[in-house]
N, C-alpha and C positions, 0 to 999 in steps of 0.2 A: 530339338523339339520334334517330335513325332506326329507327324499327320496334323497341320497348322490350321489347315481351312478345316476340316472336321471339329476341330476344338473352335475354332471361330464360329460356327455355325451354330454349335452346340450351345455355346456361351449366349450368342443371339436369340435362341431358340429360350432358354432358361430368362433371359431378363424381358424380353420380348411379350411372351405366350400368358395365358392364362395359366393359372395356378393347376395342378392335379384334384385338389379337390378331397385330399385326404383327413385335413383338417378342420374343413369348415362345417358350421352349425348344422345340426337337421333341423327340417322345415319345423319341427313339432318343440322347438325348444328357443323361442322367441329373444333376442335381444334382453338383454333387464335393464330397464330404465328407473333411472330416479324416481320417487316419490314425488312431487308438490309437496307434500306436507313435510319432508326432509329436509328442505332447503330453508334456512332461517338468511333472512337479510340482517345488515348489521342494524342497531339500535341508532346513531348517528350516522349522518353521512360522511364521507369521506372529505380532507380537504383540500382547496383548489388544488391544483396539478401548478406547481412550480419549476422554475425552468434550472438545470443542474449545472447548465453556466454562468450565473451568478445574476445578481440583481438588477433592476432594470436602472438604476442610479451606480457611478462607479466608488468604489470606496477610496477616499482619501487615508495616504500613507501615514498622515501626521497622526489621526486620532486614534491610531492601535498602535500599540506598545508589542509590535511583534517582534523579538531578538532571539539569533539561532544561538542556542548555547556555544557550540565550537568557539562562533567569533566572541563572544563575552569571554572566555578560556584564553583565546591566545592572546587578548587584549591586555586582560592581568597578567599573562606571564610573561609579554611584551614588557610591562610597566614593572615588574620585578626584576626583571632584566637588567633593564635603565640601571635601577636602585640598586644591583649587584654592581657594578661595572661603574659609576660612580663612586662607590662607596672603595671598590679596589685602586681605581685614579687618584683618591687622595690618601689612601696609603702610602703608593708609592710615590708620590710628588712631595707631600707633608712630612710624612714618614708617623701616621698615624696609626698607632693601634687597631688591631682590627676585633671585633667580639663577634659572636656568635651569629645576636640577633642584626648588622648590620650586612653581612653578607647571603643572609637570610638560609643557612643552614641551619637544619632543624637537629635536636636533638636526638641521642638516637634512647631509646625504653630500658629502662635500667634493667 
């Protein structure tokens, strides 16, 4: 880096100082401000201001029926499981026949 305090100076000097002045308004070309009569207010007023962490009473688990899909999914394929795997133990214990719909392989599209 070439010449450090210069570029430090400089850099101070630039965020530091007032502006050059190349940009700003002439005196004869004033600000433009809004109307009054451009600004329409809404027809109602807005309502209360609610708080976005939740309500001032806690909600009870029991009275929503809230279930993540996943666990409903592995539940039945938990319980088709069982029903495979049953169904194969007295196969081989009985020596029962085995069909299609018992081991619950599907068909495959003709």
């Amino acid at each position: 880096m070439y010449d450090p305090i210069r570029r430090t100076l400089e850099w101070l000097r630039l965020l530091l100082a007032p502006g050059t002045g190349k940009r700003r308004r002439s005196p004869g070309h004033p600000c433009p401000r809004p109307h009054p009569a451009g600004v329409r207010r809404p027809a109602a007023p807005l309502p209360p201001h609610r708080s976005p962490y939740g309500l001032a009473t806690p909600l009870d688990g029991a009275d929503s029926a809230l279930v993540r899909p996943y666990l409903a999914a592995l539940e039945q394929e938990a319980a088709l499981q069982q029903h495979r795997s049953l169904a194969l133990v007295l196969a081989a214990d009985f020596g029962i026949d085995l069909d299609r719909h018992l081991i619950g392989a599907r068909e495959a599209a003709a």
